[in-house]
C-alpha positions as CSV (number, residue, x, y, z in Angstrom):
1,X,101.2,112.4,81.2
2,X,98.3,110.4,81.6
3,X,96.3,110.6,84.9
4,X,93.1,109.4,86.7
5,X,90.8,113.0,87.7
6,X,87.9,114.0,88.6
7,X,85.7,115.7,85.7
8,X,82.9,116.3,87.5
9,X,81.9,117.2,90.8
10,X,79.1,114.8,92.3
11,X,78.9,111.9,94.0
12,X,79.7,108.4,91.9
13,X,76.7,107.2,93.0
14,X,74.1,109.7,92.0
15,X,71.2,108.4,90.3
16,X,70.6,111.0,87.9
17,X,73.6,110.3,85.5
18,X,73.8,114.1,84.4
19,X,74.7,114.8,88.0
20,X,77.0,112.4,88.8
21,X,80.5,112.6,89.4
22,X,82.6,112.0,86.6
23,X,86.6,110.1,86.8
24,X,88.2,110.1,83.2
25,X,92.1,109.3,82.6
26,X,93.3,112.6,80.8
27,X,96.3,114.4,79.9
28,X,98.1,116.3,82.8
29,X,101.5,118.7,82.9
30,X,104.4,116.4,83.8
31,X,106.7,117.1,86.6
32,X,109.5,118.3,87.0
33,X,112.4,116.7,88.8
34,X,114.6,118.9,91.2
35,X,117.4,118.7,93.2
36,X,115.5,116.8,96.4
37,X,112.5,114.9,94.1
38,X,112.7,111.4,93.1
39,X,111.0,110.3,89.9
40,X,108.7,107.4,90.1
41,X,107.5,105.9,87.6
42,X,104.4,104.0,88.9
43,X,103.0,100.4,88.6
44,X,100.2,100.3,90.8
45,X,97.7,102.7,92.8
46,X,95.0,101.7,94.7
47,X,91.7,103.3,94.6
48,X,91.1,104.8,98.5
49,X,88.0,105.3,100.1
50,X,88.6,108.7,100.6
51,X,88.6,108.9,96.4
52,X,85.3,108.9,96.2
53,X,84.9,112.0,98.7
54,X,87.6,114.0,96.1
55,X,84.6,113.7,93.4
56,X,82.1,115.0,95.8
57,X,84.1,117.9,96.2
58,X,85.4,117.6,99.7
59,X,88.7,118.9,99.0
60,X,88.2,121.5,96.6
61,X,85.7,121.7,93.3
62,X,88.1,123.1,90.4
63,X,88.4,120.1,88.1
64,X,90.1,118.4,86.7
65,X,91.0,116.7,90.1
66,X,93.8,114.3,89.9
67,X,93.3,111.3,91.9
68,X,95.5,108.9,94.1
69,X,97.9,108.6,96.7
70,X,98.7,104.7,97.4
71,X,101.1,104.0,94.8
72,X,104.0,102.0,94.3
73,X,106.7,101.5,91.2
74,X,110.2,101.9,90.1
75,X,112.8,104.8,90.8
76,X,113.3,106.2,87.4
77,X,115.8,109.3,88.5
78,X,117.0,110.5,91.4
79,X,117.7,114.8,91.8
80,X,121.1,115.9,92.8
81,X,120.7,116.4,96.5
82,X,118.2,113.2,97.1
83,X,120.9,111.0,98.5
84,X,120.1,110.1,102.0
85,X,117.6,107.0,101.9
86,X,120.4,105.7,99.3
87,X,118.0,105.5,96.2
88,X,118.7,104.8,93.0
89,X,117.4,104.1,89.4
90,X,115.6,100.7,89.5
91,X,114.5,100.7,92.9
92,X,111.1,98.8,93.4
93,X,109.7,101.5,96.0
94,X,105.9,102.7,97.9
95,X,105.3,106.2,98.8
96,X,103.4,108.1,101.3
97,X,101.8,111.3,99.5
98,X,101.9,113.4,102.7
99,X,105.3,115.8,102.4
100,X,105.8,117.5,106.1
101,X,108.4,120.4,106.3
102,X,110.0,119.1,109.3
103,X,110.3,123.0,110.7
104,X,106.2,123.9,111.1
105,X,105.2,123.7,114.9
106,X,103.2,121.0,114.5
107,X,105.9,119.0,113.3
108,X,108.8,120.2,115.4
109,X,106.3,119.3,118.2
110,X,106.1,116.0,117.1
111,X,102.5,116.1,115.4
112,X,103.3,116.1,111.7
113,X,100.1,114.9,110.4
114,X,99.0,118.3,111.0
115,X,102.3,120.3,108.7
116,X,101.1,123.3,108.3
117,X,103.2,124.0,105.3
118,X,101.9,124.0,102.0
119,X,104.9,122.2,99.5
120,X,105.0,121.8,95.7
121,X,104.9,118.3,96.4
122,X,101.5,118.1,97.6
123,X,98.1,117.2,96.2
124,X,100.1,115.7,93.0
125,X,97.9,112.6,91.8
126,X,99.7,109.5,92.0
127,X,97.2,107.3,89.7
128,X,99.4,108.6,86.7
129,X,102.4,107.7,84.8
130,X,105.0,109.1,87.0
131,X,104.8,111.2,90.2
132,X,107.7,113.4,91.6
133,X,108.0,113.4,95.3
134,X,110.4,114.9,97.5
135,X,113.0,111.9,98.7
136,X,111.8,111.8,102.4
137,X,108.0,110.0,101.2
138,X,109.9,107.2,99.2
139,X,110.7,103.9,101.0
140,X,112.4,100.7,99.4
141,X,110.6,97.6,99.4
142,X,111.3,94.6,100.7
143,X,112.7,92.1,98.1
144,X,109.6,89.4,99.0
145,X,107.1,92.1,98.7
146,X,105.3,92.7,95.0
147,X,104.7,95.8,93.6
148,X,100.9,94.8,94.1
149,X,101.3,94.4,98.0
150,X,103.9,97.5,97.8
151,X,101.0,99.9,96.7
152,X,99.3,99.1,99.6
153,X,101.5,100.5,102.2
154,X,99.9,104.1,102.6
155,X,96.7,102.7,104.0
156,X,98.4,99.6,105.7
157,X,100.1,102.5,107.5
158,X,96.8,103.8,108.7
159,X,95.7,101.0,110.2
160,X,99.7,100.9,112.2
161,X,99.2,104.3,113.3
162,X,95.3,103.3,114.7
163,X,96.7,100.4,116.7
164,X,99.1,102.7,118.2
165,X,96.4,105.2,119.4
166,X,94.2,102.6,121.1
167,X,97.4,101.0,122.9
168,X,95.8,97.3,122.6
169,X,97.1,95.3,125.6
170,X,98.0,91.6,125.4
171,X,94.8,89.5,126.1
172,X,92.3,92.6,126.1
173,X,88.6,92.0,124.3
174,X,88.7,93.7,120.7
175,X,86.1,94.8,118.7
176,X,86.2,96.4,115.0
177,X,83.6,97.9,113.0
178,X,83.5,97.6,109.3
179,X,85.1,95.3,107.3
180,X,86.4,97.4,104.0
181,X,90.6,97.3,103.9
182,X,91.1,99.6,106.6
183,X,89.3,97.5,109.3
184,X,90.3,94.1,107.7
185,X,94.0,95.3,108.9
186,X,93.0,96.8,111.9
187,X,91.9,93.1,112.6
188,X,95.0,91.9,111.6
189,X,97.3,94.2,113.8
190,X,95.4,93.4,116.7
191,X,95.5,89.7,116.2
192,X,99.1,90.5,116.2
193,X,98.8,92.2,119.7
194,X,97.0,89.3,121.3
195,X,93.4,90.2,121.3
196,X,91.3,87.9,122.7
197,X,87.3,87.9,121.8
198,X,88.2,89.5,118.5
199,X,85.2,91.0,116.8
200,X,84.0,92.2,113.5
201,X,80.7,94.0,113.0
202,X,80.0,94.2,109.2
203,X,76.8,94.1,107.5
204,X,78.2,92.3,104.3
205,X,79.1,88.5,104.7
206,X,81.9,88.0,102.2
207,X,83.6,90.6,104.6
208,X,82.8,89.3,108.0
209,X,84.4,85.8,106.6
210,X,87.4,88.1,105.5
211,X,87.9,88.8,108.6
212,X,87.4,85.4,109.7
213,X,90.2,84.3,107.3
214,X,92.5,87.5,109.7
215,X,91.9,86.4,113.1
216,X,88.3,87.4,114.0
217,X,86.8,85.2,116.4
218,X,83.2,86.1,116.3
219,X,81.1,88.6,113.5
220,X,78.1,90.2,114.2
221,X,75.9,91.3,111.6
222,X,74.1,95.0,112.6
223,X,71.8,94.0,109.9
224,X,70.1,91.2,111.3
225,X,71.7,90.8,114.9
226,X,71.4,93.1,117.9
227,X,74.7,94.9,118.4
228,X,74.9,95.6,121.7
229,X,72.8,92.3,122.3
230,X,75.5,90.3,120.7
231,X,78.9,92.3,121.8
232,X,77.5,91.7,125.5
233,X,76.8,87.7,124.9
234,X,80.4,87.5,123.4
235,X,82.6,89.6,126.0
236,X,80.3,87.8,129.2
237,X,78.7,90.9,130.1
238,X,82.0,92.8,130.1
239,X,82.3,95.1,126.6
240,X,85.2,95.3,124.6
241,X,88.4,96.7,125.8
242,X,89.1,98.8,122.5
243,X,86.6,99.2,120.1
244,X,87.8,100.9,116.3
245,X,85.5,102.2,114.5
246,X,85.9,102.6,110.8
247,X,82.6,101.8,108.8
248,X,81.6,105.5,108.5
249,X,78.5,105.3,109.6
250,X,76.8,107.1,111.8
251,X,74.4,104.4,113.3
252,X,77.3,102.6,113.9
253,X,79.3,105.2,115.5
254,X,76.7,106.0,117.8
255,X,76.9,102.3,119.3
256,X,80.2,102.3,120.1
257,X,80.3,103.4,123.5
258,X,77.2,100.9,124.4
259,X,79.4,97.9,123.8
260,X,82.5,99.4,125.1
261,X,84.0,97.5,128.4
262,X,84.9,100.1,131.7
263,X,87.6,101.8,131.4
264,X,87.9,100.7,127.4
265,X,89.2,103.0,124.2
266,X,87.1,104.2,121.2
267,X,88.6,105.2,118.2
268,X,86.8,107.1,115.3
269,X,88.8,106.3,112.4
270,X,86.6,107.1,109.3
271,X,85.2,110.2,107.3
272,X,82.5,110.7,108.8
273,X,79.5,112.7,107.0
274,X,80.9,116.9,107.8
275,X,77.5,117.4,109.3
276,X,77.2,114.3,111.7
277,X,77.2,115.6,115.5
278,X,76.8,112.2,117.7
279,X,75.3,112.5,120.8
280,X,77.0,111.1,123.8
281,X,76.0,110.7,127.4
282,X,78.8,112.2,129.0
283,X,78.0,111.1,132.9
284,X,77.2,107.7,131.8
285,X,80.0,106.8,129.7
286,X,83.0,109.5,130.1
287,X,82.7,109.9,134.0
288,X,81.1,106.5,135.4
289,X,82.8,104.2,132.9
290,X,85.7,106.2,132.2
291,X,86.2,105.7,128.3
292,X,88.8,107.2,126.4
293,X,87.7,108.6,123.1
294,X,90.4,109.2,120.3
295,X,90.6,110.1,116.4
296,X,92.8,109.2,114.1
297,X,94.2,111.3,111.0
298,X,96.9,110.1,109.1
299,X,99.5,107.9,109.7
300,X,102.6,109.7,111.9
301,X,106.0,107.7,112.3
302,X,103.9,104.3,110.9
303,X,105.5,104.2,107.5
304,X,109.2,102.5,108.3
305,X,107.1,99.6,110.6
306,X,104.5,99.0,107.7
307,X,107.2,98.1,105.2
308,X,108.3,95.6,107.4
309,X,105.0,94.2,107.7
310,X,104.1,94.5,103.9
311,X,105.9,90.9,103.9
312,X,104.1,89.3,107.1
313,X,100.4,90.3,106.6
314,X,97.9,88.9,103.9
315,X,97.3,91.2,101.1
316,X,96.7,88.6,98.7
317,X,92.7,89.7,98.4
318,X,93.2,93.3,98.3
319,X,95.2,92.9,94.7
320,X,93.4,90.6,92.9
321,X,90.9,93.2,90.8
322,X,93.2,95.3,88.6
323,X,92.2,97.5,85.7
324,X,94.6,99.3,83.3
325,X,94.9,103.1,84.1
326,X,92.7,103.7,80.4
327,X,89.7,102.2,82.2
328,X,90.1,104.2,85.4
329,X,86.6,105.3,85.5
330,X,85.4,101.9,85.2
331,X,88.0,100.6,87.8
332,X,85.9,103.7,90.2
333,X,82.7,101.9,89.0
334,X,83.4,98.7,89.8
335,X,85.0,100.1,93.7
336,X,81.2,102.2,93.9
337,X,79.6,98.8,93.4
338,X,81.6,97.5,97.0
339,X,81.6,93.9,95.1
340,X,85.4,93.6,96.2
341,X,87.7,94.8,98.7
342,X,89.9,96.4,96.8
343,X,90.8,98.1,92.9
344,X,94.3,98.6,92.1
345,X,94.6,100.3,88.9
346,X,97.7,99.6,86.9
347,X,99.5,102.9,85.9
348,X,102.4,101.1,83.7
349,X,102.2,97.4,82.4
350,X,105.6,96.3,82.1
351,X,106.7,96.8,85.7
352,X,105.8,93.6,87.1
């Protein structure tokens, strides 16, 4: 079965060739179907920003390393037991990758994003020619949405579950840092909740008008403007009410409780470097302006509302760039080089 993997271990954007990280489509085992796995044979899967960190070693350094986890594609069979979602054979379906056991503590106490159970069905790459998951991470599409759009709903979902850990309140000052997919849909949920002043801060222009085209009110550009200069001018001296933060960086993680409103939420949202310790003035802005500081891992109870707003949000330019699954490793160049928001790589061609 052909599938997108890691090689090498080293980061895609080394310099010295010989060092760099290496993504080649080769052959891998197939996989088996059981009695509670569906089959999927996939059309698209989108390259993640987290993919890059899979090369650098991150999560392990045995390669090959298969890649991908936002996927989409057509129910090719069904095991004997996988009959409560009602799937069937020719299905137009997206999956999450993330299999929880359902019986761990974490996910009897309502916290599956942290399963502690290891399953058979994790950590199999999805930018391949089929996947087998178990029947509980496949969800139908709606008959509007494209199997484009339907690959997108893993990460859509993150955004979902981020809204629902800042708790946005109708008319509140909003404020999101970095424009790649993940904060171009944060914008666009919290249009959708009402934000008022609403606020990207993203150093690369064809991105802050992106998020124009969702909603944003106002952009500021950390590469030419004064942050907190700017975030005060906009919100009349006030801050921001929430304030997500999903660039990555650690300059611009460290201003986020400096343009933060009284009373206001933070969330951390990105992979951040493993080393990066930010230093925070706790009297200042934890007991005099009492912020409330929150993370955000996965995407818990968000997939079943993303499908339905797969068919009200725009997605159109997060599918335009596609390259066949034979060119993976130049679809990985081509997401390095940050020229658009999003790759999809297309695992079968006559799905569409």
């Amino acid at each position: 079965m052909k599938t997108a993997a890691v090689t090498r271990i080293g980061s895609l954007k080394d310099p010295d060739v010989s060092k760099r990280g290496k993504v080649e489509t080769i052959d891998f085992p197939d996989q088996e179907l059981d009695a509670q796995g569906v089959k999927v044979r996939v059309a698209y899967c989108s390259i993640c920003g987290s993919d890059p960190h899979v090369a650098e070693g991150v999560f392990g350094t045995r390669v090959p390393l298969g890649l991908g986890h936002e996927l989409s594609g057509i129910v090719e069979e069904v095991g004997t037991e996988a009959v409560r979602k009602g799937l069937k054979p020719g299905d137009r379906v997206a999956c999450d990758f993330r299999y929880t056991c359902g019986t761990c503590y974490y996910c009897l106490n309502g916290q599956p994003q942290f399963c502690s159970s290891r399953s058979k069905y994790g950590g199999r790459a999805g930018m391949a020619e089929y996947v087998v998951w178990h029947e509980s991470q496949i969800y139908k599409l709606g008959g509007n949405v494209s199997l484009k759009k339907g690959c997108l709903l893993e990460p859509l979902s993150i955004a979902v579950h981020m809204a629902d850990m800042v708790m946005p309140k109708l008319g509140g000052r909003v404020v999101v840092s970095g424009g790649g997919p993940i904060g171009q849909w944060v914008t666009q949920c919290m249009k959708h909740y009402g934000a008022t002043s609403l606020t990207m801060i993203e150093p690369v222009e064809n991105r802050r008008e992106l998020a124009k085209r969702f909603g944003a009110r106002h952009t500021i550009d950390p590469a030419a403007q004064d942050v907190k200069e700017e975030a005060m001018r906009i919100t009349g001296g006030l801050g921001f009410d929430v304030v997500v933060e999903v660039s990555g960086a650690p300059l611009a993680a460290v201003k986020c409780p400096e343009i933060a409103a009284r009373g206001a939420h933070i969330l951390f949202g990105a992979m951040y470097p493993v080393d990066f310790e930010m230093p925070l003035n706790l009297y200042n802005h934890c007991y005099r302006n009492e912020l409330t500081l929150v993370g955000s891992f996965l995407s818990p109870y968000a997939f079943p509302r993303s499908v339905q707003l797969l068919e009200d949000f725009d997605l159109d330019p997060f599918t335009e760039q596609v390259f066949p699954l034979a060119k993976a490793g130049e679809a990985f160049d081509v997401h390095m080089s940050g020229k658009y928001p999003k790759i999809l790589v297309q695992c079968n061609s006559d799905l569409d």
